[in-house]
C-alpha positions as CSV (number, residue, x, y, z in Angstrom):
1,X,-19.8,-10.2,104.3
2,X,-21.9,-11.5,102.0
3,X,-21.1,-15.1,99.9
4,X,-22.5,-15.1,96.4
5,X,-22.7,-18.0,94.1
6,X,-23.7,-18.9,90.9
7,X,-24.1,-22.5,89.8
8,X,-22.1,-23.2,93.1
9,X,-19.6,-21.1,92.0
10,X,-17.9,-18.2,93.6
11,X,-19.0,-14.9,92.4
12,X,-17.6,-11.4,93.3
13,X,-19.6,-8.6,93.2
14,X,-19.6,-5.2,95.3
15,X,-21.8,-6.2,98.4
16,X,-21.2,-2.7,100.0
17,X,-22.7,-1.4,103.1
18,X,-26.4,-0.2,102.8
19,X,-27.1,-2.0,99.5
20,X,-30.7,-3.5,99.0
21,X,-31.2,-7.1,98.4
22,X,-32.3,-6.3,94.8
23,X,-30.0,-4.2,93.8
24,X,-27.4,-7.2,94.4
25,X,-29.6,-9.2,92.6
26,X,-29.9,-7.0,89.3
27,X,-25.8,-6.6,89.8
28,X,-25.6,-10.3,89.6
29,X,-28.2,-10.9,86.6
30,X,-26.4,-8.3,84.8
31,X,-23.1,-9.7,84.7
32,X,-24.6,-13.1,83.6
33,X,-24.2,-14.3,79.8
34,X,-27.7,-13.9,77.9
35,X,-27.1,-17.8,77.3
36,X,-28.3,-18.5,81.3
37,X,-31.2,-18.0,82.5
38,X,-31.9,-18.3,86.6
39,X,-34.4,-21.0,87.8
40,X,-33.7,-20.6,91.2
41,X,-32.5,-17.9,94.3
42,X,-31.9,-18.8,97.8
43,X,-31.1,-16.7,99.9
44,X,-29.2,-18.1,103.7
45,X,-31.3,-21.3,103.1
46,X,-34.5,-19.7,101.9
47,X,-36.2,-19.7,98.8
48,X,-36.9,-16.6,96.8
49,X,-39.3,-18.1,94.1
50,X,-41.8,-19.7,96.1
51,X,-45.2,-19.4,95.3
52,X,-46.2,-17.1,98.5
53,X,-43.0,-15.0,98.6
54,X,-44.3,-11.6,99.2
55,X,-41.6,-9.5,96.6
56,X,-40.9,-6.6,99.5
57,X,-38.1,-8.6,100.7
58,X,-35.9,-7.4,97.7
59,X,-36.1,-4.1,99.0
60,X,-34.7,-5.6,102.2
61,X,-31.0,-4.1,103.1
62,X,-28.2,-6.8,102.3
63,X,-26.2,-6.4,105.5
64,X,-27.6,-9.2,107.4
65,X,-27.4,-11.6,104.5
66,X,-24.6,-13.9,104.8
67,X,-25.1,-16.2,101.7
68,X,-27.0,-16.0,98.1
69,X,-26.9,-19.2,96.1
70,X,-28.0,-18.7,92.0
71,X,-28.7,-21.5,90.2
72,X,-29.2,-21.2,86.4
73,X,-29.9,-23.5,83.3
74,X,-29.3,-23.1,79.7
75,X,-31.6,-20.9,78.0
76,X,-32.1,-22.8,74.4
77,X,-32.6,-26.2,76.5
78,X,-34.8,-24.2,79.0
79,X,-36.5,-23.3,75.3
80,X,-36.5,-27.0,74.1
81,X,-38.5,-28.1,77.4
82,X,-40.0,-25.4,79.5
83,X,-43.7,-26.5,78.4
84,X,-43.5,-30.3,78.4
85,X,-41.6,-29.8,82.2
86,X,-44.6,-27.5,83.3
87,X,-46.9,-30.1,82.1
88,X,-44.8,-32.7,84.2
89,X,-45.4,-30.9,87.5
90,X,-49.6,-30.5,86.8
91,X,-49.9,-33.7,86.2
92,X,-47.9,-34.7,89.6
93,X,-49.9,-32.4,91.3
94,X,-53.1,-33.3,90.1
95,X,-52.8,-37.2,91.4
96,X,-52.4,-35.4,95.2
97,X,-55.1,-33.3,94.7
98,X,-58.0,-36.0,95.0
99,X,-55.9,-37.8,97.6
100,X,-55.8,-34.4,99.7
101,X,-59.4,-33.5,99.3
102,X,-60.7,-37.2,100.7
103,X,-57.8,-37.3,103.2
104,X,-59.4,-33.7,104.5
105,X,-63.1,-35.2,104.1
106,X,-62.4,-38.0,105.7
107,X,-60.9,-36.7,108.9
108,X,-57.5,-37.2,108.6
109,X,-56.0,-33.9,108.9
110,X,-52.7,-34.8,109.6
111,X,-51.9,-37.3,107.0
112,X,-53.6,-34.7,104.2
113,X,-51.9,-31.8,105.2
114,X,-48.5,-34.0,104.6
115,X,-50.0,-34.1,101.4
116,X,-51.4,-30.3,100.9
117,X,-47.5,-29.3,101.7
118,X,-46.2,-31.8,99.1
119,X,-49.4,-30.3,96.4
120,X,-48.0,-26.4,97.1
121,X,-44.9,-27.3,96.6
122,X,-45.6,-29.0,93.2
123,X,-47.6,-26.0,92.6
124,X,-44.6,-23.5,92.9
125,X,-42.6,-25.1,90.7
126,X,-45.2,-25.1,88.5
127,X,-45.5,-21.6,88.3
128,X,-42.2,-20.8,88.8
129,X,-41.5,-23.2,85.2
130,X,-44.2,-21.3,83.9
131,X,-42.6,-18.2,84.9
132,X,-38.8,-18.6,83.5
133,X,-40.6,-20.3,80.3
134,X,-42.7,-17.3,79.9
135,X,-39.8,-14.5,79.6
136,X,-37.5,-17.0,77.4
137,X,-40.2,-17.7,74.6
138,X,-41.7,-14.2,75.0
139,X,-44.5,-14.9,75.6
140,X,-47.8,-12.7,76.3
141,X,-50.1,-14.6,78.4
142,X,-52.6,-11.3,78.0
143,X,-52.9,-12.1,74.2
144,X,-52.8,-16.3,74.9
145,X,-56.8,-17.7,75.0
146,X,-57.6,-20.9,75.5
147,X,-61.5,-22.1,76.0
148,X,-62.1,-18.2,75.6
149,X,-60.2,-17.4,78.4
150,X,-56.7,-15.6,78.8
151,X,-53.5,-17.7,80.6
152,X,-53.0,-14.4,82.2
153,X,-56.8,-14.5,83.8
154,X,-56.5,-18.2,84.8
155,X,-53.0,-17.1,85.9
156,X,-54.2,-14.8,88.2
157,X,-57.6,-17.1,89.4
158,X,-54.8,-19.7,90.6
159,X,-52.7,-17.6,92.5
160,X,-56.0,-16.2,94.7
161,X,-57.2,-19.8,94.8
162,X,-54.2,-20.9,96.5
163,X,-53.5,-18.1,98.5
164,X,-57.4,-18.6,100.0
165,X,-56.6,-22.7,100.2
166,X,-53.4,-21.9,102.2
167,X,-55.1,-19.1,104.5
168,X,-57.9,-22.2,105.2
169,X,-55.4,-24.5,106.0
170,X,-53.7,-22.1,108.5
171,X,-57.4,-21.6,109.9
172,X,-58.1,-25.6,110.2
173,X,-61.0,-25.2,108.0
174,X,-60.9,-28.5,106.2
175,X,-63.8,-29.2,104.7
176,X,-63.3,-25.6,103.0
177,X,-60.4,-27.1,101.7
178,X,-62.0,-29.9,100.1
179,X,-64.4,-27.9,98.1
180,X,-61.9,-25.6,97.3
181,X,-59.7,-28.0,95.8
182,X,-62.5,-29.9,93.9
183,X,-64.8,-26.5,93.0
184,X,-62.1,-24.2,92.0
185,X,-58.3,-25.3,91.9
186,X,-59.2,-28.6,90.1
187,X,-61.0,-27.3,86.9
188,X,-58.6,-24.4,87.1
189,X,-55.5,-26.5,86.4
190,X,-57.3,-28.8,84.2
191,X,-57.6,-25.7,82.0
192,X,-53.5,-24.9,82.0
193,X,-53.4,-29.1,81.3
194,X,-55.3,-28.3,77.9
195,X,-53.8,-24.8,77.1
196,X,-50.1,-26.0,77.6
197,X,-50.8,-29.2,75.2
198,X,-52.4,-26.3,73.2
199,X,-49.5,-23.7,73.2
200,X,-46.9,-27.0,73.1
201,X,-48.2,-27.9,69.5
202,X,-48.4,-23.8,68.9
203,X,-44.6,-23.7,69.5
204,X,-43.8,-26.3,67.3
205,X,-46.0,-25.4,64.5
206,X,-43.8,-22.0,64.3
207,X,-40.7,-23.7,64.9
């Protein structure tokens, strides 16, 4: 039987035989108030947000699942501080970056791919921020430009970069690494640093 909660509270919800995983999930999200929005779904110990998550798995059949754990936060506060929290995570990320890249340079492979995990993980959450901030202000990253370049093109070019930077890693090709993270992933988030202070004073303006 299958244990679903939200907020770390119990939640019933028909978990019948044969069901998909998404279809329990859009059951779920359904019955939520319009105040809440969900930041985060895990589902027996595992992540479903994380930035490599391959999105088949919600077509996976909910028999085996034994627990599904919803967290959610308030969607005007989410509102208030989606942007300045995305910004937050960049500029975490961005401090590990150079460390990684000299660490993998330098030869110590173990010691920067401690770091690597800690710079993906900084990276999801960005994009996951970026995400749930996204569908609560509405916004259309197709029709956002910044530098003459859409947030849904440099949107995309992060994604591939990452996915290549994670492929090298699995491949021990370090030195790749290092110019990938100083060539392409570098500049790229440098850009969202400059288009989220951009959109940030944006959002306020229309306030």
């Amino acid at each position: 039987m299958t244990k679903i909660s939200i907020d770390g509270s119990a939640h019933h919800i028909d978990a019948q035989a044969g069901k998909k995983l998404g279809e329990i999930l859009e059951d779920v999200m359904t019955s939520m108030s319009p105040a809440r929005v969900v930041t985060e779904i895990t589902v027996d110990g595992k992540s479903l947000r994380g930035l490599l998550h391959q999105p088949d798995c919600y077509e996976s059949n909910c028999d085996s699942v034994n627990d599904i754990e919803i967290q959610t936060v308030d969607r005007a506060i989410w509102a208030e501080s989606g942007i300045d929290m995305a910004l937050s995570s960049l500029e975490r990320v961005k401090t590990s970056l150079v460390k990684v890249a000299e660490l993998f340079r330098g030869g110590s492979n173990i010691k920067a791919n401690d770091y690597f995990v800690r710079c993906v993980e900084g990276l999801e959450r960005f994009i996951e921020t970026m995400m749930t901030t996204r569908g609560i202000l509405e916004l259309d990253f197709t029709k956002i430009s910044h530098d003459g370049l859409s947030l849904a093109k440099m949107e995309s070019e992060l994604c591939q970069i990452l996915q290549s930077i994670v492929h090298q890693q699995e491949n021990a090709e370090y030195e790749a690494i290092a110019d990938q993270l100083e060539d392409e992933l570098a500049p790229n988030l440098a850009f969202w640093v400059r288009a989220l202070k951009q959109l940030r004073l944006t959002q306020s303006s229309n306030a």
